[in-house]
DSSP file (Angstrom, degrees, kcal/mol; ACC not computed):
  #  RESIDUE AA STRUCTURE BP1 BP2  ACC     N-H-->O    O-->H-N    N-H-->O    O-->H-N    TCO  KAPPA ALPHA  PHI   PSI    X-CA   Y-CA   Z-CA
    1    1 A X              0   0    0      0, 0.0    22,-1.5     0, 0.0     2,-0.4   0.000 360.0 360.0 360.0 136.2    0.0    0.0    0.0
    2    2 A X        -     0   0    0    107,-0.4     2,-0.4    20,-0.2    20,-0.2  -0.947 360.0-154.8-120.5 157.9    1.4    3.4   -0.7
    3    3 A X        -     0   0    0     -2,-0.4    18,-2.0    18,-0.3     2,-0.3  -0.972  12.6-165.7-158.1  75.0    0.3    6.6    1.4
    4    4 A X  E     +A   20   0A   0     -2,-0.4     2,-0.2    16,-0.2    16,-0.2  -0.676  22.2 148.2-103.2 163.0    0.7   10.2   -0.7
    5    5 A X  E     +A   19   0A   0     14,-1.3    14,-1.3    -2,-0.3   108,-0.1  -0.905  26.4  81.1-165.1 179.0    0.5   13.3    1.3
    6    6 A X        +     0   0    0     12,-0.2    11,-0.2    -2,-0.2    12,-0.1   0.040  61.5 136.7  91.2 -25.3    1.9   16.9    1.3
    7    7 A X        +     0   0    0     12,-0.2     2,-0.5     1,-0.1   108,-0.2   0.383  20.9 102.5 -61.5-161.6   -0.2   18.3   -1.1
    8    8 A X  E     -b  115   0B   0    106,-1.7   108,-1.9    -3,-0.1     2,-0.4  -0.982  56.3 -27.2 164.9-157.5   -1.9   21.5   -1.1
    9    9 A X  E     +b  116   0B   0     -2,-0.5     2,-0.3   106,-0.2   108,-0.2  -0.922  55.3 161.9 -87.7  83.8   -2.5   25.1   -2.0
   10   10 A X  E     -b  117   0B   0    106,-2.1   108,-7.4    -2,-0.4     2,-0.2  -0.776  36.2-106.9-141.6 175.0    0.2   27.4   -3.1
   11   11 A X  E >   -b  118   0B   0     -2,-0.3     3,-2.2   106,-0.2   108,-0.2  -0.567  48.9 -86.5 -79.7 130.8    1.4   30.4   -4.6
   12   12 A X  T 3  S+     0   0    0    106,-2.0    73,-0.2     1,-0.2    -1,-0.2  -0.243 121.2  15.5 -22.5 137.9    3.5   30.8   -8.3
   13   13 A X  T 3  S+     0   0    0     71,-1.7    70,-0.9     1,-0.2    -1,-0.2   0.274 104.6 110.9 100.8 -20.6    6.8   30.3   -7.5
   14   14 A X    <   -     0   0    0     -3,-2.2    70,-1.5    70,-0.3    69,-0.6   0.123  54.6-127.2 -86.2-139.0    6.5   28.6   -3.8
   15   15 A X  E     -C   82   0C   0     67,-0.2     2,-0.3    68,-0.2    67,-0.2  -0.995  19.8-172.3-162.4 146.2    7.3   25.0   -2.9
   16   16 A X  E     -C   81   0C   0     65,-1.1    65,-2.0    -2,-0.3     2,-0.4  -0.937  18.9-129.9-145.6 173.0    5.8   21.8   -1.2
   17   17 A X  E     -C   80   0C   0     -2,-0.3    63,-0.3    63,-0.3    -2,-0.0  -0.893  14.0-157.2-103.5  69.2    6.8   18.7   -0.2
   18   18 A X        -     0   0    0     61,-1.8    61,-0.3    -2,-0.4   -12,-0.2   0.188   7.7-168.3 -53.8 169.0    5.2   15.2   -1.0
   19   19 A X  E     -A    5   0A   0    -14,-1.3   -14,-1.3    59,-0.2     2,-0.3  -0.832   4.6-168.2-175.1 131.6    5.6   12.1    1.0
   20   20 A X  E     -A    4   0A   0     57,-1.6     2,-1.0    -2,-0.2   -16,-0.2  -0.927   9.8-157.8-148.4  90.8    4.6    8.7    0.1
   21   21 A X        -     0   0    0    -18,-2.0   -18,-0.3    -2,-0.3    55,-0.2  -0.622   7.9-149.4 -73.1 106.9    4.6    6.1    2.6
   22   22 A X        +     0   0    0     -2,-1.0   -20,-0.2    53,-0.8     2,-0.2  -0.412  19.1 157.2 -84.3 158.1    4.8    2.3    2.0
   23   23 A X        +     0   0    0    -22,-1.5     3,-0.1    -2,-0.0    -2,-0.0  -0.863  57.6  41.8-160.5 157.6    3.8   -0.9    3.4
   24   24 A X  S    S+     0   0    0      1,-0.3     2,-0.4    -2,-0.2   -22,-0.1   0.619 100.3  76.2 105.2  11.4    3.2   -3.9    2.8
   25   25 A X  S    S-     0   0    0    -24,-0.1     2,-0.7     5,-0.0    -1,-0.3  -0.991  91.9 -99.3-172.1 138.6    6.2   -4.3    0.6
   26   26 A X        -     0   0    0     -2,-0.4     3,-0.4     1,-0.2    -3,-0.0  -0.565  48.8-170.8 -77.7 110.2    9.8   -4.7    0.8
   27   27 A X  S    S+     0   0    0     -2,-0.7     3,-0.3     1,-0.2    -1,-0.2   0.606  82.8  58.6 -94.2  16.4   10.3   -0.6    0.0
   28   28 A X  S    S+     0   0    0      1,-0.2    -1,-0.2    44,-0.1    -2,-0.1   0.521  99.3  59.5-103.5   2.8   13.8   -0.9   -0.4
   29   29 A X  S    S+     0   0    0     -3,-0.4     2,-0.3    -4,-0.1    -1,-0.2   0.147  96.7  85.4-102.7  13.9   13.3   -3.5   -3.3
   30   30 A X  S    S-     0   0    0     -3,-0.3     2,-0.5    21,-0.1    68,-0.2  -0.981  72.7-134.9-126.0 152.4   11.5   -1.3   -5.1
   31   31 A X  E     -F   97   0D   0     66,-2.4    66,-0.5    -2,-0.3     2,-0.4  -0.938  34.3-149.6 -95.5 105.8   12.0    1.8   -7.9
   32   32 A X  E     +FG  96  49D   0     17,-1.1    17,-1.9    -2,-0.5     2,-0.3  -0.800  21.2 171.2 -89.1 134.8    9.9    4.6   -7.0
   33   33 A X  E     -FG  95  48D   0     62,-0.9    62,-2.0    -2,-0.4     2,-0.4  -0.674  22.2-147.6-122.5 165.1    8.3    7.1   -9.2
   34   34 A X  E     +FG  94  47D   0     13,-4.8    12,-2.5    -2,-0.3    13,-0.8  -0.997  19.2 175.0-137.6 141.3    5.8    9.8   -8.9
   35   35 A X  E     -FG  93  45D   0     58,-2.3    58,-2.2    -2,-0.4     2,-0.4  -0.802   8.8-165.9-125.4 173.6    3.5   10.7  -11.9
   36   36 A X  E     -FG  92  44D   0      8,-1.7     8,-2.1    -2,-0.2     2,-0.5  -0.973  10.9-148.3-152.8 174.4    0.6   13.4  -11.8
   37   37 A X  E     -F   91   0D   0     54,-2.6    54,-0.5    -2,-0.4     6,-0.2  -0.898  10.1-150.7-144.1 130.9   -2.5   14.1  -14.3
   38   38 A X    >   -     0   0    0     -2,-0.5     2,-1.4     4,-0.5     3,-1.2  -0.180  55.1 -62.5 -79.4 164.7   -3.8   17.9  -14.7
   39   39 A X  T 3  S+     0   0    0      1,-0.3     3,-0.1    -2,-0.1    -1,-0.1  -0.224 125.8   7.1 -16.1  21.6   -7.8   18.0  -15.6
   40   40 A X  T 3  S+     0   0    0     -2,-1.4    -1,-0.3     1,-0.3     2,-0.2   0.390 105.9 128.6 134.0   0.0   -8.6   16.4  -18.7
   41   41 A X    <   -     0   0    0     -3,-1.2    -1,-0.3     1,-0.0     3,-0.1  -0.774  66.1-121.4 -99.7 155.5   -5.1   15.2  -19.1
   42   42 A X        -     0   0    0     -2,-0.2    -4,-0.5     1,-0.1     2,-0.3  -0.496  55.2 -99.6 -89.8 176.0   -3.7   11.8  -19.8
   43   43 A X        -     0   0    0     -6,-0.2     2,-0.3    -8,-0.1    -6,-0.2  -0.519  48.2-145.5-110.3 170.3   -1.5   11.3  -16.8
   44   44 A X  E     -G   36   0D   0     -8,-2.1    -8,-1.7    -2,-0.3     2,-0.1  -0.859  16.4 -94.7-127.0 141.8    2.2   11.8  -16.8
   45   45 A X  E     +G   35   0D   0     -2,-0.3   -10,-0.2   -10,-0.2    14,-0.1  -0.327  37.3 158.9  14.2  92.9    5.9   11.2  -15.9
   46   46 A X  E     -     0   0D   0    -12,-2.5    13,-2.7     1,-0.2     2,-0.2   0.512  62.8 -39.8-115.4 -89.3    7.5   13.4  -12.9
   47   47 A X  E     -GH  34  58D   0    -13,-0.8   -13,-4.8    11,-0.2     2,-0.4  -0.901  48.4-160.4-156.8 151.4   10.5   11.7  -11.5
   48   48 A X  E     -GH  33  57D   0      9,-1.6     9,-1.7   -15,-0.2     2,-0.3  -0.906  10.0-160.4-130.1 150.3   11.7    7.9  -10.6
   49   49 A X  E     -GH  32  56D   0    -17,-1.9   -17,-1.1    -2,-0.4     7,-0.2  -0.977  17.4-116.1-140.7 144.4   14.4    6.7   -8.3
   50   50 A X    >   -     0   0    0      5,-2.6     3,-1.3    -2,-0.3   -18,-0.2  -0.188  35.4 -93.8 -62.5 168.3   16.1    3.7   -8.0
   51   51 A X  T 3  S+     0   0    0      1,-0.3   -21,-0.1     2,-0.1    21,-0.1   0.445 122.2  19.9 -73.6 -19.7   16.2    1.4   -5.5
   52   52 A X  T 3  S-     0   0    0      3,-0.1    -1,-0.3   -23,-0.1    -2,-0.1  -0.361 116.7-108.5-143.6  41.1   19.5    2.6   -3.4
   53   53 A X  S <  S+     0   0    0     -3,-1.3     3,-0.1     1,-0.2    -2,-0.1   0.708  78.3 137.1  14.0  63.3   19.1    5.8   -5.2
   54   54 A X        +     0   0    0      1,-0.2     2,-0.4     2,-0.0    -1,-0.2   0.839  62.4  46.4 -78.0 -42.1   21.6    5.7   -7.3
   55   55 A X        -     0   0    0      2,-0.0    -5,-2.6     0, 0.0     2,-0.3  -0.953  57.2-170.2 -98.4 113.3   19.8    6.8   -9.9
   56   56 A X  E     -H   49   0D   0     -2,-0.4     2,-0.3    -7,-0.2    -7,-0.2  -0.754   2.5-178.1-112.0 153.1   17.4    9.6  -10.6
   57   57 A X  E     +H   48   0D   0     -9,-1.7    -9,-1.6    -2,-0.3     2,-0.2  -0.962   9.2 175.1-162.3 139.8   15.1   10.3  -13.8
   58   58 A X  E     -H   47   0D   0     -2,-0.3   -11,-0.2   -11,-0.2   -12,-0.1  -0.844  38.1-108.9-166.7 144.6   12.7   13.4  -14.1
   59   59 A X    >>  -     0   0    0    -13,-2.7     2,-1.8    -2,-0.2     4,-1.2  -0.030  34.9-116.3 -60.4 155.9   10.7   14.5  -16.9
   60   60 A X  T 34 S+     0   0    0      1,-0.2    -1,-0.1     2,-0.2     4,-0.0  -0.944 111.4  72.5 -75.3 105.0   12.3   17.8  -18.6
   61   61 A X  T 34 S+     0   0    0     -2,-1.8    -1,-0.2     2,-0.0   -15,-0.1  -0.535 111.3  28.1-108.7 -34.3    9.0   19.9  -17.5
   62   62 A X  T X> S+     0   0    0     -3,-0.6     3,-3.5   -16,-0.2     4,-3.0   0.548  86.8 134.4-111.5  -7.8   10.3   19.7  -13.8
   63   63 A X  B 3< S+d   66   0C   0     -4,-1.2     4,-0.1     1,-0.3    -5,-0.0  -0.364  82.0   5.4 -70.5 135.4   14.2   19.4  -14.0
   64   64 A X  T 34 S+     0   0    0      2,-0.6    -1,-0.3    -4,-0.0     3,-0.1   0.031 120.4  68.6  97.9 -34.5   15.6   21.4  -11.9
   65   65 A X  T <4 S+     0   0    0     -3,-3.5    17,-1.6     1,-0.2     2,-0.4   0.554  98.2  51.7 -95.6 -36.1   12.8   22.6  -10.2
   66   66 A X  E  <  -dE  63  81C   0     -4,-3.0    -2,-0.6    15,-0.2     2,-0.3  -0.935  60.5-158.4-121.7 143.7   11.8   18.9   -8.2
   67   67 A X  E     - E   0  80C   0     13,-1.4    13,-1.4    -2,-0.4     2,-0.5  -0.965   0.9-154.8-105.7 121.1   13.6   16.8   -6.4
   68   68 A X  E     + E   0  79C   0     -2,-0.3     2,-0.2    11,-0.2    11,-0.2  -0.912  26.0 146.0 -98.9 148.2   13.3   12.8   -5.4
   69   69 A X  E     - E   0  78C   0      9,-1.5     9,-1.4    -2,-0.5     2,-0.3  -0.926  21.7-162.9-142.1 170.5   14.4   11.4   -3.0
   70   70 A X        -     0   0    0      7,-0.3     2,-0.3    -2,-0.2     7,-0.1  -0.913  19.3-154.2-171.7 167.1   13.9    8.7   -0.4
   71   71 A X    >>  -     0   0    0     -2,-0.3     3,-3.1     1,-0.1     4,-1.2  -0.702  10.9-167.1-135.5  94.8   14.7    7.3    2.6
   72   72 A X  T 34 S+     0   0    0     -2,-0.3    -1,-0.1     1,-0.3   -45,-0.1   0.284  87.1  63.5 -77.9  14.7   14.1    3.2    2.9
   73   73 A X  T 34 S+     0   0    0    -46,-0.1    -1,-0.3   -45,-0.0   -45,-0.0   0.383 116.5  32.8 -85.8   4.5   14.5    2.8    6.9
   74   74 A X  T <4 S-     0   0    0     -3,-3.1    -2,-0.3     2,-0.1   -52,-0.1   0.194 109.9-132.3-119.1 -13.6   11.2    5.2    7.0
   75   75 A X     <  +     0   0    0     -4,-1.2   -53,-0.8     1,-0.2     2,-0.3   0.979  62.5 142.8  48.7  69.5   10.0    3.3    3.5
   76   76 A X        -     0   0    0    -55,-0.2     2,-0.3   -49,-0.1    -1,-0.2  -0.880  35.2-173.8-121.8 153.7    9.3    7.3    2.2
   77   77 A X        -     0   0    0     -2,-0.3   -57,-1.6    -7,-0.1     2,-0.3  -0.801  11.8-170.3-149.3 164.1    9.8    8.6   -0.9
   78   78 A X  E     - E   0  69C   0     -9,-1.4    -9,-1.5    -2,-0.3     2,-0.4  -0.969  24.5-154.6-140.7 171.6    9.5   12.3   -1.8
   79   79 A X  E     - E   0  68C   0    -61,-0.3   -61,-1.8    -2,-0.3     2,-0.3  -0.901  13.8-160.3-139.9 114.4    9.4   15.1   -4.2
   80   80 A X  E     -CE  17  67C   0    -13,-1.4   -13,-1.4    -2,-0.4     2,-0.5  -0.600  13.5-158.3 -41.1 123.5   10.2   18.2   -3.3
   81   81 A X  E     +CE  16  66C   0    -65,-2.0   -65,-1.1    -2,-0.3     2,-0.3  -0.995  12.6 179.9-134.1 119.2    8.9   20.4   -5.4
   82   82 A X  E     +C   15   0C   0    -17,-1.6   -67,-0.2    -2,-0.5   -68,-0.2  -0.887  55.9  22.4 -69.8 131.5   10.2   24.3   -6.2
   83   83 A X  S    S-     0   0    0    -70,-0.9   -69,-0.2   -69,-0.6   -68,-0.2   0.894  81.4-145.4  52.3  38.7    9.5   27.0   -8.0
   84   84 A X        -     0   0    0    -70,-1.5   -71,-1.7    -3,-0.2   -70,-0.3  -0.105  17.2-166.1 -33.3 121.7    6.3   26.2   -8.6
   85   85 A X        -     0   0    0    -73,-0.2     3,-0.1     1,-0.1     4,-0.1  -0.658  34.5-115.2-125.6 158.7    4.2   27.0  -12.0
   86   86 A X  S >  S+     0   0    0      1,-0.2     3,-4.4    -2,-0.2    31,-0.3   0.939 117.5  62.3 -43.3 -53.8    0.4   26.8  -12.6
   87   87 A X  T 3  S+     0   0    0      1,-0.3    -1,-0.2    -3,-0.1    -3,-0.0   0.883  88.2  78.7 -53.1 -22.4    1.0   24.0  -15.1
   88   88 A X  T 3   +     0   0    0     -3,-0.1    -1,-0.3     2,-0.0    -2,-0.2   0.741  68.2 112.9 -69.1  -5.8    2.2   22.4  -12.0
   89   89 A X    <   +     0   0    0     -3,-4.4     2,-0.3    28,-0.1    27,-0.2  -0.240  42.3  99.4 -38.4 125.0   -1.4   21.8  -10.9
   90   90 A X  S    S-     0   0    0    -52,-0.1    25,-1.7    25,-0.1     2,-0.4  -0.886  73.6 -80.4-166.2-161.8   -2.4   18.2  -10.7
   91   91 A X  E     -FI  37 114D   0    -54,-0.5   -54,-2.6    -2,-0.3    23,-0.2  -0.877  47.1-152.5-126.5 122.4   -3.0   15.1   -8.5
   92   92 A X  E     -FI  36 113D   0     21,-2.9    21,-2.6    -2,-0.4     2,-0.4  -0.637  14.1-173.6 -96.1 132.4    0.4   13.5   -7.9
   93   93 A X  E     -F   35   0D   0    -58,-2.2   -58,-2.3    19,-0.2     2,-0.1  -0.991  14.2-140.5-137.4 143.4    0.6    9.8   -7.2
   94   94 A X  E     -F   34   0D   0     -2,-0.4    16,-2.2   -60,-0.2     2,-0.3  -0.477  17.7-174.1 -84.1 174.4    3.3    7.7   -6.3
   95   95 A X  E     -FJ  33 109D   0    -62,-2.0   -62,-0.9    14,-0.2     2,-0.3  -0.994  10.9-158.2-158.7-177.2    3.9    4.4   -7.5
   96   96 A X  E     +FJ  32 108D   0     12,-1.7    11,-2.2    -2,-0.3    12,-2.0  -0.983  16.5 165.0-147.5 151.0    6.5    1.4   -6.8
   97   97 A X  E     -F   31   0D   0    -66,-0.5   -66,-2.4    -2,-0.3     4,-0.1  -0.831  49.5-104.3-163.3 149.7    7.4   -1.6   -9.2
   98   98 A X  S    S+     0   0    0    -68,-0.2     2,-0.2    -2,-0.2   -47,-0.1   0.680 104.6   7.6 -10.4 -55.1   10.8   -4.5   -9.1
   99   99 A X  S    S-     0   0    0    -68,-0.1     2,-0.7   -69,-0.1   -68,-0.1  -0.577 100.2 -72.8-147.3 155.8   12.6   -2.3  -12.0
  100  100 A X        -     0   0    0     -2,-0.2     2,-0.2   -52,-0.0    -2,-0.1  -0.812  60.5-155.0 -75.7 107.0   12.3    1.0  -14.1
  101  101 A X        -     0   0    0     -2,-0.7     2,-0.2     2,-0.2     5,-0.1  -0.762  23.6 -89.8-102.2 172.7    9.5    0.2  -16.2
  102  102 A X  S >  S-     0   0    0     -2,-0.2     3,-3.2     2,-0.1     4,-0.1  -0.383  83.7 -44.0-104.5 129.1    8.7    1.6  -19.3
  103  103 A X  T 3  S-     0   0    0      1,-0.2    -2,-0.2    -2,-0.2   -59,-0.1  -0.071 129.1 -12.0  37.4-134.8    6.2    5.0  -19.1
  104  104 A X  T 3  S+     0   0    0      1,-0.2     2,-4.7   -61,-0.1    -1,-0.2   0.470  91.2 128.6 -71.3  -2.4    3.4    4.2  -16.3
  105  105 A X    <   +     0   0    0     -3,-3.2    -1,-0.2     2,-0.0    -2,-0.1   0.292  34.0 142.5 -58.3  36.6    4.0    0.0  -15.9
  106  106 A X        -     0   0    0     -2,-4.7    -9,-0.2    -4,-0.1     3,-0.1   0.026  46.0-148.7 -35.9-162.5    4.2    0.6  -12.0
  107  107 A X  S    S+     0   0    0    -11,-2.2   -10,-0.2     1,-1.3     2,-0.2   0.161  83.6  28.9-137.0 -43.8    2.4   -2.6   -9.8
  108  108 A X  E    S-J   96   0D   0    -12,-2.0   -12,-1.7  -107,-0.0    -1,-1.3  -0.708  74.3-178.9-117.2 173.2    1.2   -0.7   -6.9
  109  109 A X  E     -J   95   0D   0    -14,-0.2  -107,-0.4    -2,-0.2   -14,-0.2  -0.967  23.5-114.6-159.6 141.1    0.3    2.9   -7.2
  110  110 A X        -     0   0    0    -16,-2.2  -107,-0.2    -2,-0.3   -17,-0.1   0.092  27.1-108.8 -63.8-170.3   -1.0    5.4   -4.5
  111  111 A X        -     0   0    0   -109,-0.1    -1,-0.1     1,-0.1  -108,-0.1   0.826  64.6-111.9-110.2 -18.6   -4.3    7.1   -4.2
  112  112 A X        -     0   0    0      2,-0.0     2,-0.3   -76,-0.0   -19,-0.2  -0.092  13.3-126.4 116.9 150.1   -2.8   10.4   -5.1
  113  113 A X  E     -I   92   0D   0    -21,-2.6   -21,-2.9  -108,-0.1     2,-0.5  -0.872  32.2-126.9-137.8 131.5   -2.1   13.7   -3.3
  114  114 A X  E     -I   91   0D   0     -2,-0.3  -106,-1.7   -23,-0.2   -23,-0.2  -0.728  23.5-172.1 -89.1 146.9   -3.7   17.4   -5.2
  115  115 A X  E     +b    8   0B   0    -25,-1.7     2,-0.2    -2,-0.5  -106,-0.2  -0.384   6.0 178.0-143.0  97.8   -1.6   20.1   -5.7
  116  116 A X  E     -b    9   0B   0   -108,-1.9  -106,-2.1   -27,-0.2     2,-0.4  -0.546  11.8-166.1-104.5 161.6   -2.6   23.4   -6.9
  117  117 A X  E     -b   10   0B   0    -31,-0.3     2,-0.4    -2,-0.2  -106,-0.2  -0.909  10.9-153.9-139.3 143.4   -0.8   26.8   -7.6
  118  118 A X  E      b   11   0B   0   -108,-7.4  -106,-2.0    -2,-0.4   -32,-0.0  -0.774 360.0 360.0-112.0 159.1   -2.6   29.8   -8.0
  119  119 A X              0   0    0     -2,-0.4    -1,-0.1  -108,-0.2  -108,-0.1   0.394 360.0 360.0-118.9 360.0   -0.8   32.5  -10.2
C-alpha cells in the first residue's frame, strides 16, 4: 500500500513537499516514481528513483525545479517540489514496481495527493 500526502494550495513560484509512505512491501526492493495528471489530461511522468538511489530520472518539464528522494529505513519517498508553476497543478501519485519500467508500468500505485498553484 502506498500513502501520498503533502499536497496543497500554493502560490507561483512557492514550494511543497510530497511524501509517500509504503507498506506492505519490501520498499527498499523497489524503484519509486511519482507521476501526476492535470484535468482532462492523460497522466504523466515526474521523476523515478532507483532502489539505493543511485539513480534519478525526471521529466524535462520539472528538472531542476523537483527533487526525489527517499529514505528506505522510514520506506518514504519524496518530491520536493520548487519553483512552482500553474501547469504544475495536478493530482500527484506515487507508484512502486521490481525495475524502471517503461512510461506508467508501476504494480502498486497510491491514491494520489492534489496540488494546486494559483498564479
Amino acid at each position: 500500500q502506498l500513502q501520498a500526502c503533502g499536497g496543497g494550495l500554493v502560490q507561483t513560484g512557492g514550494s511543497l513537499r510530497l511524501s509517500c509512505a509504503a507498506s506492505g512491501l519490501t520498499f527498499s526492493s523497489y524503484v519509486m516514481g511519482w507521476f501526476r495528471q492535470a484535468p482532462g489530461k492523460e497522466r504523466e511522468f515526474v521523476a523515478a528513483i532507483t532502489q539505493s538511489a543511485t539513480s534519478t530520472y525526471y521529466a524535462d518539464s520539472v528538472k531542476g525545479r523537483f527533487t526525489i528522494s527517499r529514505d528506505n529505513a522510514k520506506n518514504t519517498v519524496y518530491l520536493q517540489m520548487n519553483s512552482l508553476k500553474p501547469e504544475d497543478t495536478a493530482v500527484y501519485y506515487c507508484a512502486a514496481n521490481p525495475y524502471l519500467p517503461s512510461g506508467d508500468g508501476y504494480y502498486y500505485w497510491g491514491q494520489g495527493t492534489q496540488v494546486t498553484v494559483s498564479s
